[in-house]
Jmol script that loads the backbone (N, CA, C; Angstrom):
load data "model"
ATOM      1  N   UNK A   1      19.064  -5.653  10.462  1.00  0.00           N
ATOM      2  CA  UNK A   1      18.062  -6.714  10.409  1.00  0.00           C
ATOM      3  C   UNK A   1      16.745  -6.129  10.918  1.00  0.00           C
ATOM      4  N   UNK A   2      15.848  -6.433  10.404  1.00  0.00           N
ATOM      5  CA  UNK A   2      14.404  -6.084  10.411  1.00  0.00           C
ATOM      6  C   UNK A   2      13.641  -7.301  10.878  1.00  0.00           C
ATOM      7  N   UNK A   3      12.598  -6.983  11.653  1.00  0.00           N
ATOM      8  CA  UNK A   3      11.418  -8.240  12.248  1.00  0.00           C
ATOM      9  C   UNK A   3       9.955  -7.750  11.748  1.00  0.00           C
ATOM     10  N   UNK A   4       9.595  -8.876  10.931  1.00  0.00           N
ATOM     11  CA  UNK A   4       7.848  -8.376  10.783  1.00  0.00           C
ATOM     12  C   UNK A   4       7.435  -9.321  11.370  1.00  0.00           C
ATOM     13  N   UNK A   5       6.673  -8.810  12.521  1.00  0.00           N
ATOM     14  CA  UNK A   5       5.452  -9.621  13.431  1.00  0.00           C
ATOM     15  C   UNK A   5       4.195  -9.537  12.913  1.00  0.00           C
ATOM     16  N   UNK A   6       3.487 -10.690  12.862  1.00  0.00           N
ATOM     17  CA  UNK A   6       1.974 -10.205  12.196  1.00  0.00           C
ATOM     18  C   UNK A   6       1.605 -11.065  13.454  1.00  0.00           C
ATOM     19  N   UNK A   7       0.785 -10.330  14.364  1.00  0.00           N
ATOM     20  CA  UNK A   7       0.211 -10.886  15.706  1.00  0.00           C
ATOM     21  C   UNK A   7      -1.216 -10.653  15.338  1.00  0.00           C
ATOM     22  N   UNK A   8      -2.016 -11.884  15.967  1.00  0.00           N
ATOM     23  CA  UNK A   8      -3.109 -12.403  15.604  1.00  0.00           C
ATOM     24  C   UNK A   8      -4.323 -11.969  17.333  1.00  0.00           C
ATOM     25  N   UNK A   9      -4.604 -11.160  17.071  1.00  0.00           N
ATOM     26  CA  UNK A   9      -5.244 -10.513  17.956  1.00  0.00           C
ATOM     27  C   UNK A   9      -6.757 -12.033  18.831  1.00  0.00           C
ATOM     28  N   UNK A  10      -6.748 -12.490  20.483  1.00  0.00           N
ATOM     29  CA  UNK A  10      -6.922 -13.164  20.687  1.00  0.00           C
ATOM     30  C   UNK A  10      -8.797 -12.704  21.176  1.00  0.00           C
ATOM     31  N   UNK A  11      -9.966 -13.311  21.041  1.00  0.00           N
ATOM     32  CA  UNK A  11     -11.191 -12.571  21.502  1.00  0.00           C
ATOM     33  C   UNK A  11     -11.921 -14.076  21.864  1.00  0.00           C
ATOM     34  N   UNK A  12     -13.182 -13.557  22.144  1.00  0.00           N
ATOM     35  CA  UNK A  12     -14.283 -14.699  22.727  1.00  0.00           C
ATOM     36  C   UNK A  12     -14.771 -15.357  21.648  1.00  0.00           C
ATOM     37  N   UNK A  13     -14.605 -15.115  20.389  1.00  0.00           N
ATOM     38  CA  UNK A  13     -14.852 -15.650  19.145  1.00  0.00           C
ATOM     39  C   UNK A  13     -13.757 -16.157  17.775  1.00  0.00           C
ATOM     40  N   UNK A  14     -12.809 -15.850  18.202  1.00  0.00           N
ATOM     41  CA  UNK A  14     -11.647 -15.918  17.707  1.00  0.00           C
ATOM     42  C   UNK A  14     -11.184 -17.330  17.358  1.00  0.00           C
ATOM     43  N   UNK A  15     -10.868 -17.927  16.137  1.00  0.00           N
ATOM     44  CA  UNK A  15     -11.015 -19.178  16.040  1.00  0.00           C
ATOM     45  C   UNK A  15      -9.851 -19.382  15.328  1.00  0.00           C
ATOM     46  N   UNK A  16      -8.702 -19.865  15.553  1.00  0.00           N
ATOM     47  CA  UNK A  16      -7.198 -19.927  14.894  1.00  0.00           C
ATOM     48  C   UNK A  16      -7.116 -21.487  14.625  1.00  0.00           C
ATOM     49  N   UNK A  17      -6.573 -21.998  13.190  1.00  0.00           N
ATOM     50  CA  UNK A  17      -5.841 -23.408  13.311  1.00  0.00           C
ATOM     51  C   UNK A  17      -4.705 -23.299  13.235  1.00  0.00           C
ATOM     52  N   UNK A  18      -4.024 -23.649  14.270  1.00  0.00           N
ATOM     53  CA  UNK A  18      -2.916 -23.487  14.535  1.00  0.00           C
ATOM     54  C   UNK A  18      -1.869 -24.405  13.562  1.00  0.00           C
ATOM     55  N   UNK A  19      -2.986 -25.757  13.748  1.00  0.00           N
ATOM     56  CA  UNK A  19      -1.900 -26.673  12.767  1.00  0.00           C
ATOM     57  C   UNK A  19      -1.685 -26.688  11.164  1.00  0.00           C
ATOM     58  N   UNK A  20      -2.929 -25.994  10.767  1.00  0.00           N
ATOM     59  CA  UNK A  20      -2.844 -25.290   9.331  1.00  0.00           C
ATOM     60  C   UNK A  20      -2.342 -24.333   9.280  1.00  0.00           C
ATOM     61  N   UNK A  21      -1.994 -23.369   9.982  1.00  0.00           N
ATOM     62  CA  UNK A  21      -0.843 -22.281  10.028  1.00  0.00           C
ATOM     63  C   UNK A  21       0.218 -22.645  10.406  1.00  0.00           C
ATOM     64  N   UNK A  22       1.255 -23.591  11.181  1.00  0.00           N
ATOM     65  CA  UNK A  22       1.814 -24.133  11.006  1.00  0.00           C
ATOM     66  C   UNK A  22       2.497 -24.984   9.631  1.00  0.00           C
ATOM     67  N   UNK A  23       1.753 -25.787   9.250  1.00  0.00           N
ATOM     68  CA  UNK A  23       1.727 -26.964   8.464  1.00  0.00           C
ATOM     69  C   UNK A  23       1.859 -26.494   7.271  1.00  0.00           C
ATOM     70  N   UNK A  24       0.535 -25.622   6.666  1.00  0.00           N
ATOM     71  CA  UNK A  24       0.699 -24.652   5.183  1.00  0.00           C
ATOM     72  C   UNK A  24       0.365 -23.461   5.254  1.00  0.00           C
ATOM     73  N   UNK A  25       0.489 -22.567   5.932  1.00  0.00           N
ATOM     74  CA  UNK A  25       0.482 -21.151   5.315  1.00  0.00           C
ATOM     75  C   UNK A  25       1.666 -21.159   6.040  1.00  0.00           C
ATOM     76  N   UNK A  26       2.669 -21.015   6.698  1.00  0.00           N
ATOM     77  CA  UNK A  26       4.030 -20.905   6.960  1.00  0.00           C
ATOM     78  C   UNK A  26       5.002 -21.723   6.351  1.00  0.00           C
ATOM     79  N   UNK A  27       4.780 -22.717   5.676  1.00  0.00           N
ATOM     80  CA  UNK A  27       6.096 -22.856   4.297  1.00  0.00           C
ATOM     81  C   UNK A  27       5.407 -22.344   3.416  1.00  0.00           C
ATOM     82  N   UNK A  28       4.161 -21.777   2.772  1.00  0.00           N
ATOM     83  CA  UNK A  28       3.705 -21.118   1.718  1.00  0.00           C
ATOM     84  C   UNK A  28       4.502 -19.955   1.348  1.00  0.00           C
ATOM     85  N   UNK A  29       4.323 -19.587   2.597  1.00  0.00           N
ATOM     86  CA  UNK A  29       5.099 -18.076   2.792  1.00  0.00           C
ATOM     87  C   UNK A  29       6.700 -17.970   2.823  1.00  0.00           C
ATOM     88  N   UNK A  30       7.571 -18.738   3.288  1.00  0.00           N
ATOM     89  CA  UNK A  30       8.724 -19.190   3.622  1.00  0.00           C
ATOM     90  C   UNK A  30       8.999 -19.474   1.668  1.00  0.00           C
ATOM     91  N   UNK A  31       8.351 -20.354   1.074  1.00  0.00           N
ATOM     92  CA  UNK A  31       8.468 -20.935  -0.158  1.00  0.00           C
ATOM     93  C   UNK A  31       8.693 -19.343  -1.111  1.00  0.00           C
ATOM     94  N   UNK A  32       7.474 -18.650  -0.643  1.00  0.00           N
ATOM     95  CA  UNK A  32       7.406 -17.319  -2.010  1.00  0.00           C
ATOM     96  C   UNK A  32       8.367 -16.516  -1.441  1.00  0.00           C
ATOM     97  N   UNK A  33       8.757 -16.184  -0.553  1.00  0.00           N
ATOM     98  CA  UNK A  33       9.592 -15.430   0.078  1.00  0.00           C
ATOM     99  C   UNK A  33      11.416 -15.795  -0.496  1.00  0.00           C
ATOM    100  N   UNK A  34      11.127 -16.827  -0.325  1.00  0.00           N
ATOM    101  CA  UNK A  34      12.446 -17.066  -0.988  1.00  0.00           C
ATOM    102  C   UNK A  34      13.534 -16.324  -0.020  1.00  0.00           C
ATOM    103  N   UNK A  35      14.601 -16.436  -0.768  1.00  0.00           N
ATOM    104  CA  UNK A  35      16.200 -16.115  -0.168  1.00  0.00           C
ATOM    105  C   UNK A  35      16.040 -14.660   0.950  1.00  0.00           C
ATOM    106  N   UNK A  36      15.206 -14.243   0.390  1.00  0.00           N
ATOM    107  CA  UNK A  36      14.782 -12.741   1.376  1.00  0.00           C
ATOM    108  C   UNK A  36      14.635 -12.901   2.609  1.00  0.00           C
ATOM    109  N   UNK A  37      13.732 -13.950   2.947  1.00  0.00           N
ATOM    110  CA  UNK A  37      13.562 -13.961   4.376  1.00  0.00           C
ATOM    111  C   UNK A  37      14.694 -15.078   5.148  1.00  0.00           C
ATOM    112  N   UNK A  38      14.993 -14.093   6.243  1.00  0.00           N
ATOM    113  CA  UNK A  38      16.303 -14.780   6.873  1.00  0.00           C
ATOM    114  C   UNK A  38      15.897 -15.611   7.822  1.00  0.00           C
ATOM    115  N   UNK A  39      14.563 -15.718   8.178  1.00  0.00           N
ATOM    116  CA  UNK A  39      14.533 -16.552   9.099  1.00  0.00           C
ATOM    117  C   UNK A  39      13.302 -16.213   9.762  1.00  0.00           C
ATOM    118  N   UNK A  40      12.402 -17.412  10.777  1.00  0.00           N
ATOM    119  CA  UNK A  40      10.919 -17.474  11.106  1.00  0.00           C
ATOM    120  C   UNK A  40      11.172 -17.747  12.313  1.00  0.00           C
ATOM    121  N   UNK A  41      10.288 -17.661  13.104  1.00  0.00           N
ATOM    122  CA  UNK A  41       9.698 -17.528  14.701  1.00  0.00           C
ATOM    123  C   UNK A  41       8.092 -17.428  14.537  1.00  0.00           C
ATOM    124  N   UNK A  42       7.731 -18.826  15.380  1.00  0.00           N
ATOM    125  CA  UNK A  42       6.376 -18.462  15.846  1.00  0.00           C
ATOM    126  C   UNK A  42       5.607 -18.673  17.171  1.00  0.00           C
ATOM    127  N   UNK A  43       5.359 -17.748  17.178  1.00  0.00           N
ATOM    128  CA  UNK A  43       4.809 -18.049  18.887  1.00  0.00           C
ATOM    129  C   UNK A  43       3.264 -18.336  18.865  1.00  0.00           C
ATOM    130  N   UNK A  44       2.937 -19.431  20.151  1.00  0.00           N
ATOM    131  CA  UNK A  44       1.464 -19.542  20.337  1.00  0.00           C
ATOM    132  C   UNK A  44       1.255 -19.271  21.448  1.00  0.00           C
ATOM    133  N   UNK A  45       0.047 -18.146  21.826  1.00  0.00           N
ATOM    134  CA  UNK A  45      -0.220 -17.750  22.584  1.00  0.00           C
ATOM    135  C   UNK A  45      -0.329 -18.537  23.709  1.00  0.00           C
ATOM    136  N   UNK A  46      -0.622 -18.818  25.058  1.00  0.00           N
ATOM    137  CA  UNK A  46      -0.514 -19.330  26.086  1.00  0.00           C
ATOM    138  C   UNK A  46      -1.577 -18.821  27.435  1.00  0.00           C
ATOM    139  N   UNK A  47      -0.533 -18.049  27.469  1.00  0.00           N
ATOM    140  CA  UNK A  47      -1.522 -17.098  28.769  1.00  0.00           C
ATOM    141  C   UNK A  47      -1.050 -15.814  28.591  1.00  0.00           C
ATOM    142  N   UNK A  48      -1.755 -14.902  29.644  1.00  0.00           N
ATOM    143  CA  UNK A  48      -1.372 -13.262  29.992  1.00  0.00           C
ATOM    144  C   UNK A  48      -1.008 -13.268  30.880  1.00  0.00           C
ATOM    145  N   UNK A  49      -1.477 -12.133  31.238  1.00  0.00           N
ATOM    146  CA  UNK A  49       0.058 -11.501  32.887  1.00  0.00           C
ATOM    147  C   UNK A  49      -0.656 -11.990  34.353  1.00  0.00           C
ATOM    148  N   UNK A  50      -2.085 -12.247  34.068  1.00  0.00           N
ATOM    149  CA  UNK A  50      -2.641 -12.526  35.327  1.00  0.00           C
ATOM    150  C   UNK A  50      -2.807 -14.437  35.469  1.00  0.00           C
ATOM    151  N   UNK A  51      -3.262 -14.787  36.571  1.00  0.00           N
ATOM    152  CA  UNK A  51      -3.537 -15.805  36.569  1.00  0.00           C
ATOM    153  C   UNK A  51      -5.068 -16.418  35.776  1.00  0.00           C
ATOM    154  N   UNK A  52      -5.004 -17.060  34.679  1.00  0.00           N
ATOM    155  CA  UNK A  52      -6.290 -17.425  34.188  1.00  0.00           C
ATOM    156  C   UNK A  52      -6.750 -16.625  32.955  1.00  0.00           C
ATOM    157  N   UNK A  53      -5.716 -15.755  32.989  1.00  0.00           N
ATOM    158  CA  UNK A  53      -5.506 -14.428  31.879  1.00  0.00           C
ATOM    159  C   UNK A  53      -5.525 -15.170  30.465  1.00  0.00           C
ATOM    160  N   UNK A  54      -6.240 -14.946  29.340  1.00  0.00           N
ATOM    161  CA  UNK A  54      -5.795 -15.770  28.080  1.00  0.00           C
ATOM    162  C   UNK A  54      -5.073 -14.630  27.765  1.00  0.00           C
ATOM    163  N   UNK A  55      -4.205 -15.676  26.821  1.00  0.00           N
ATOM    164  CA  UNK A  55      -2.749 -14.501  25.953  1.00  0.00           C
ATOM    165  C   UNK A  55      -3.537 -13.979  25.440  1.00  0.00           C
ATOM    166  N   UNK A  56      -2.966 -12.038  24.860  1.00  0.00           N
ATOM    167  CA  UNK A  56      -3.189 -11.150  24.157  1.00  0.00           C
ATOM    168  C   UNK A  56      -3.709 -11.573  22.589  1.00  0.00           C
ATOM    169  N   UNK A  57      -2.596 -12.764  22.570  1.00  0.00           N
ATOM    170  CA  UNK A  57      -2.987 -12.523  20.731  1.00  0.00           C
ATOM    171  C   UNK A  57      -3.035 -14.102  20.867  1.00  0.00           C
ATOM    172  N   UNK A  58      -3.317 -15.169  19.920  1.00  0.00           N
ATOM    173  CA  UNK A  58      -3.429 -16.495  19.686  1.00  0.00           C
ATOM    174  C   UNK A  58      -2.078 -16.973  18.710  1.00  0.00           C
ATOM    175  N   UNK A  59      -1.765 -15.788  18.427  1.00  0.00           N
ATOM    176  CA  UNK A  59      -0.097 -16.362  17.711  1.00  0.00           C
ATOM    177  C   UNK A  59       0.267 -15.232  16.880  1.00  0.00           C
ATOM    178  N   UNK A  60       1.823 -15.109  16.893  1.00  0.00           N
ATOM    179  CA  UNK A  60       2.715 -14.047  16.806  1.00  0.00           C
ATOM    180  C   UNK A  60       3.699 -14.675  15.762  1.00  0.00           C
ATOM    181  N   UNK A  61       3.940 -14.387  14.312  1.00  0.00           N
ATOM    182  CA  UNK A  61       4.943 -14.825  13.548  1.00  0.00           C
ATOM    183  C   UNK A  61       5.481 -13.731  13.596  1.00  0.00           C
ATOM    184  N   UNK A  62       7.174 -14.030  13.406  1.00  0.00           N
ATOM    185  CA  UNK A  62       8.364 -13.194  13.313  1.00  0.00           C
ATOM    186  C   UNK A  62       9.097 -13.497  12.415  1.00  0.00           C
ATOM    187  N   UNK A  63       9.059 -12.762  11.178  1.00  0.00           N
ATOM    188  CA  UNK A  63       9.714 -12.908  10.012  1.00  0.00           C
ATOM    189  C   UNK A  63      10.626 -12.045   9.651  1.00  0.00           C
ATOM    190  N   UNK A  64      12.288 -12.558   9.547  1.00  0.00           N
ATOM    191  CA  UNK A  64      13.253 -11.448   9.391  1.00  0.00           C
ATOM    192  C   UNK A  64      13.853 -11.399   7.898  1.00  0.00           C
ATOM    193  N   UNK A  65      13.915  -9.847   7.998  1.00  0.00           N
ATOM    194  CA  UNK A  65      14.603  -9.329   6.880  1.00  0.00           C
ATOM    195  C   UNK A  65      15.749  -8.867   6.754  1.00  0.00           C
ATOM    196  N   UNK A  66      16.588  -8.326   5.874  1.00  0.00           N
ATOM    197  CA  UNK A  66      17.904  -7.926   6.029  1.00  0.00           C
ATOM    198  C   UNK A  66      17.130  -5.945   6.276  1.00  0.00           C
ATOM    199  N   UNK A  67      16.615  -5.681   5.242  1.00  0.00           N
ATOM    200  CA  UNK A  67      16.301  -4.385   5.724  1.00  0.00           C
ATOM    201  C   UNK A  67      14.717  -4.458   5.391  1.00  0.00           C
ATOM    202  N   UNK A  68      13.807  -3.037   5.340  1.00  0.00           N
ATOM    203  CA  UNK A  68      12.439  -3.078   5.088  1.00  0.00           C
ATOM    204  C   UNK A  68      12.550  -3.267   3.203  1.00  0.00           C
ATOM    205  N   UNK A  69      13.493  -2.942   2.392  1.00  0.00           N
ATOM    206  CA  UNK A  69      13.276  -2.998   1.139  1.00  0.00           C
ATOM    207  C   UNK A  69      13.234  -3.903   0.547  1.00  0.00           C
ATOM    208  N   UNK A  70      13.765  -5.144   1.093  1.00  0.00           N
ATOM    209  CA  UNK A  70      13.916  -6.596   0.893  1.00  0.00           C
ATOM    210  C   UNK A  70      12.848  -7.045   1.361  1.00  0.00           C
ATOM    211  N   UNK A  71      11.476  -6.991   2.689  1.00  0.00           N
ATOM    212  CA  UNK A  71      10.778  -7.353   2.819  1.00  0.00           C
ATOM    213  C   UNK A  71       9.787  -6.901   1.547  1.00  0.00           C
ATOM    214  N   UNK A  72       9.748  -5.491   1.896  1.00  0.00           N
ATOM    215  CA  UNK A  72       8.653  -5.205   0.704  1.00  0.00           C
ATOM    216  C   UNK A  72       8.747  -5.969  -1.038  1.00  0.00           C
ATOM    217  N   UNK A  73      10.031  -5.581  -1.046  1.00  0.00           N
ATOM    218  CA  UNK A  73      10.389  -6.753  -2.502  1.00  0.00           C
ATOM    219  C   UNK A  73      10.047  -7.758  -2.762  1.00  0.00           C
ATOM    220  N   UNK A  74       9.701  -8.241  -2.019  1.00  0.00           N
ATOM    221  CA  UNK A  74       9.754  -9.841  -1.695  1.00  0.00           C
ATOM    222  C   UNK A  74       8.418 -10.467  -0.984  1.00  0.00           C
ATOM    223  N   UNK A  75       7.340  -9.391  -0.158  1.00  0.00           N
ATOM    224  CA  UNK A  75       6.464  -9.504   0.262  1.00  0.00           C
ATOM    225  C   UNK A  75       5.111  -8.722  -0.665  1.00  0.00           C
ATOM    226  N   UNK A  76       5.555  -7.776  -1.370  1.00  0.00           N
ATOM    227  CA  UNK A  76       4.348  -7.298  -2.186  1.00  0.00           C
ATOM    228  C   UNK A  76       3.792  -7.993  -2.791  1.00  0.00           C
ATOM    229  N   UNK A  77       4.519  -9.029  -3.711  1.00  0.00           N
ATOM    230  CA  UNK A  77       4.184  -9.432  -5.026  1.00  0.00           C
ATOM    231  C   UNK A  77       3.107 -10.705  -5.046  1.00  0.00           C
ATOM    232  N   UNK A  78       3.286 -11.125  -3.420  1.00  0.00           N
ATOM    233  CA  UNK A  78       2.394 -12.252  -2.810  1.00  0.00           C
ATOM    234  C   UNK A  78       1.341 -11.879  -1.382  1.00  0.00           C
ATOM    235  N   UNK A  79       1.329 -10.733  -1.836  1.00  0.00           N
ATOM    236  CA  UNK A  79       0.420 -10.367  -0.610  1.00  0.00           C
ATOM    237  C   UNK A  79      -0.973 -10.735  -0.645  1.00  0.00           C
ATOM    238  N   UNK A  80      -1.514 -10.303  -1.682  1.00  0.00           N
ATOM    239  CA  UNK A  80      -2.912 -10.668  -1.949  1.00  0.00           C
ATOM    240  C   UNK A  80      -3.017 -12.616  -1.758  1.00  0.00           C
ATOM    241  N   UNK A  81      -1.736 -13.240  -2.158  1.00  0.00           N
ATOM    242  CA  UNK A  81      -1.961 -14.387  -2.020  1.00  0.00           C
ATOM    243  C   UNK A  81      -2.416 -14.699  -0.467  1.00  0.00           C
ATOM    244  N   UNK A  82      -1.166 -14.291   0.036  1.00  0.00           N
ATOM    245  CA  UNK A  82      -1.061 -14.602   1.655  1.00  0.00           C
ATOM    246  C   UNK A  82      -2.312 -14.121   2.619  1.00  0.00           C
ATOM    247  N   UNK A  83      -3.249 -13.073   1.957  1.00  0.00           N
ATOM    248  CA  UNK A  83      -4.574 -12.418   2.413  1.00  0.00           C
ATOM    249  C   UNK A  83      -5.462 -13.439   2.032  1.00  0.00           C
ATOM    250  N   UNK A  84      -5.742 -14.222   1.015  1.00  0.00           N
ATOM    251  CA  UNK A  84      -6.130 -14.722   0.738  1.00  0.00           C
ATOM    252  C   UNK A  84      -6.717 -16.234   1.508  1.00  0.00           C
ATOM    253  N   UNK A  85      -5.003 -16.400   1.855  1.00  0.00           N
ATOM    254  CA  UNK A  85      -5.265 -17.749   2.523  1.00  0.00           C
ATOM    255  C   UNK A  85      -5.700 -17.729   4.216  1.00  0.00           C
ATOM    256  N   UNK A  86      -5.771 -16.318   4.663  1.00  0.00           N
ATOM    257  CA  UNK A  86      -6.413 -16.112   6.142  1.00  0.00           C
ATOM    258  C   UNK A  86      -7.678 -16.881   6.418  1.00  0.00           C
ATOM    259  N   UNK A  87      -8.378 -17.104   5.717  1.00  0.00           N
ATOM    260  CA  UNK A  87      -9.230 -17.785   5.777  1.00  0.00           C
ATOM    261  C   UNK A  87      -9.476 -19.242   5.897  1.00  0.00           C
ATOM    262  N   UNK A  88      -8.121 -19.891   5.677  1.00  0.00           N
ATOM    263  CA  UNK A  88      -8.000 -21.214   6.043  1.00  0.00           C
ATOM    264  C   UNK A  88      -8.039 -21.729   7.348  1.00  0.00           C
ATOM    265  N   UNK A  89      -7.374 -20.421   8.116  1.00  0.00           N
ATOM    266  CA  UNK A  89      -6.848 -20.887   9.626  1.00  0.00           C
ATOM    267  C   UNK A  89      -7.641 -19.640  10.404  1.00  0.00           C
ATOM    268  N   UNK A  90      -7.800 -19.149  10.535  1.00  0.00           N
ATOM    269  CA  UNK A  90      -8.458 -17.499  11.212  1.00  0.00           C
ATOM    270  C   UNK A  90      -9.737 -17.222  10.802  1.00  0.00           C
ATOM    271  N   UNK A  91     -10.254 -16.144  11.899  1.00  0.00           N
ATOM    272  CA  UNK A  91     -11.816 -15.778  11.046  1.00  0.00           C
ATOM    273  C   UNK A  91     -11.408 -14.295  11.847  1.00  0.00           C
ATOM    274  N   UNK A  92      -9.256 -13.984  12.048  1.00  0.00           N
ATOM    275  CA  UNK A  92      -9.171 -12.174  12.490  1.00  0.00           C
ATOM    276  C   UNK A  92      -7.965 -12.002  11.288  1.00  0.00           C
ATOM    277  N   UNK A  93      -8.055 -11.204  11.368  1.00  0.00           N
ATOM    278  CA  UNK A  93      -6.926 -10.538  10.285  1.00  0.00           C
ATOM    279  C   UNK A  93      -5.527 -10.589  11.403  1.00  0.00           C
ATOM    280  N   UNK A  94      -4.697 -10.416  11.008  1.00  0.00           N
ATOM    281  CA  UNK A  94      -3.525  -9.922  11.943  1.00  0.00           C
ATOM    282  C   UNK A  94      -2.934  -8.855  11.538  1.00  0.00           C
ATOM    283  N   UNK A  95      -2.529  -7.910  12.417  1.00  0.00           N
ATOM    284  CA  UNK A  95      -2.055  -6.949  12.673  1.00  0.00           C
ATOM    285  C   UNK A  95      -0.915  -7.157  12.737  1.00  0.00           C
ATOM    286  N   UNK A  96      -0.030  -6.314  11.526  1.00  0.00           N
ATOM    287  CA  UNK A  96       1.558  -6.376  11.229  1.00  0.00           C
ATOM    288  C   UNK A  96       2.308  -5.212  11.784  1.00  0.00           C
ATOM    289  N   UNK A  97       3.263  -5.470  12.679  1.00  0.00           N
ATOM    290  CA  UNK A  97       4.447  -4.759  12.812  1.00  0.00           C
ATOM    291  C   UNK A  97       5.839  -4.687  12.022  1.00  0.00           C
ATOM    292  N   UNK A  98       6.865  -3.627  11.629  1.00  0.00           N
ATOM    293  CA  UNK A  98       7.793  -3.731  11.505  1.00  0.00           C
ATOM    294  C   UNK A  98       8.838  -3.129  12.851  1.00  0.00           C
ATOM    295  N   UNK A  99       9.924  -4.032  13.052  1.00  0.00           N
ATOM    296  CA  UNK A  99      10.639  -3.203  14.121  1.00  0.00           C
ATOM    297  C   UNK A  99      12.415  -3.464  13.729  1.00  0.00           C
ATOM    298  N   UNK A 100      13.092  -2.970  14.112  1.00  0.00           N
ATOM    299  CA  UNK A 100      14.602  -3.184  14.143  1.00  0.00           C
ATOM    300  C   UNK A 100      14.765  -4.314  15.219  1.00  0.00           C
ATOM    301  N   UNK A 101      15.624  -5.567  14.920  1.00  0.00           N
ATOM    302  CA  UNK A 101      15.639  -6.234  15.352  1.00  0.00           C
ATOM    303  C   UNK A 101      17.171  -6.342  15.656  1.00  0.00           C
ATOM    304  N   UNK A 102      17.167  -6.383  17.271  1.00  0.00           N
ATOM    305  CA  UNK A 102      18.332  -6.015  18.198  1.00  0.00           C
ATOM    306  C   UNK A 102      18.399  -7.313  18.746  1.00  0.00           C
ATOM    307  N   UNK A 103      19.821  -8.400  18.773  1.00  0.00           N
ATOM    308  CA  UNK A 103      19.649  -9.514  19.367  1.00  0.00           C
ATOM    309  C   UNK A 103      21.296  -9.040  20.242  1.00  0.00           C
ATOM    310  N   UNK A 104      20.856  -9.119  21.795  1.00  0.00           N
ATOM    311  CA  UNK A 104      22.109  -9.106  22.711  1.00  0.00           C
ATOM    312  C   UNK A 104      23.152 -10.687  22.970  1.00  0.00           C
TER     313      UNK A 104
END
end "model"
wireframe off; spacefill off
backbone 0.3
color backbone group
C-alpha cells in the first residue's frame, strides 16, 4: 500500500477554503479516481510544535493506493483537471509526496 500526501504549504498570505476542498474538489477526485483509490484522509492544519505556532501546512490529503502504478494509472489522466481546480480553494500549489504506507 502506497500514501500520496499533497500537503498544502501554510504562509502570511496563504488563503485555503477548506469547505470547498472538502465539499468539491475531494469527491471530484475520489469520483475520477475510481476503484484505484483505496481510501482518503484529510487533515487540517491546527497548530505547530510551539505554543501560538501556526501548523506547517493548512491541510494534508492522504490518498491510498495499492501500489505507485495504480496511482499513476489512475491519477495521470486527470491531473491537469485536478491542477486546474486549485484555484477554487488555494492561491499555493501543494506539494506531493509518495511514501509506503506502514499501518501497526
Amino acid at each position: 500500500m502506497i500514501k500520496v500526501s499533497v500537503m498544502y504549504p501554510n504562509g502570511k498570505d496563504v488563503k485555503f477554503n477548506a469547505e470547498y476542498y472538502k465539499n468539491k474538489h475531494l469527491p471530484m477526485v475520489s469520483e475520477l479516481l475510481g476503484s484505484a483509490l483505496k481510501g482518503m484522509e484529510l487533515d487540517l492544519g491546527m497548530a505547530g510544535r510551539g505554543e501560538g505556532e501556526p501548523a506547517p501546512y493548512v491541510a494534508i490529503a492522504h490518498l491510498k493506493f495499492d501500489d505507485i502504478a495504480s496511482f499513476q494509472a489512475s491519477f495521470g489522466p486527470h491531473a491537469a483537471t485536478f491542477a486546474a481546480d486549485v484555484k477554487n480553494y488555494s492561491n499555493v500549489r501543494g506539494e506531493l509526496q509518495i511514501s509506503e504506507s506502514i499501518s501497526y
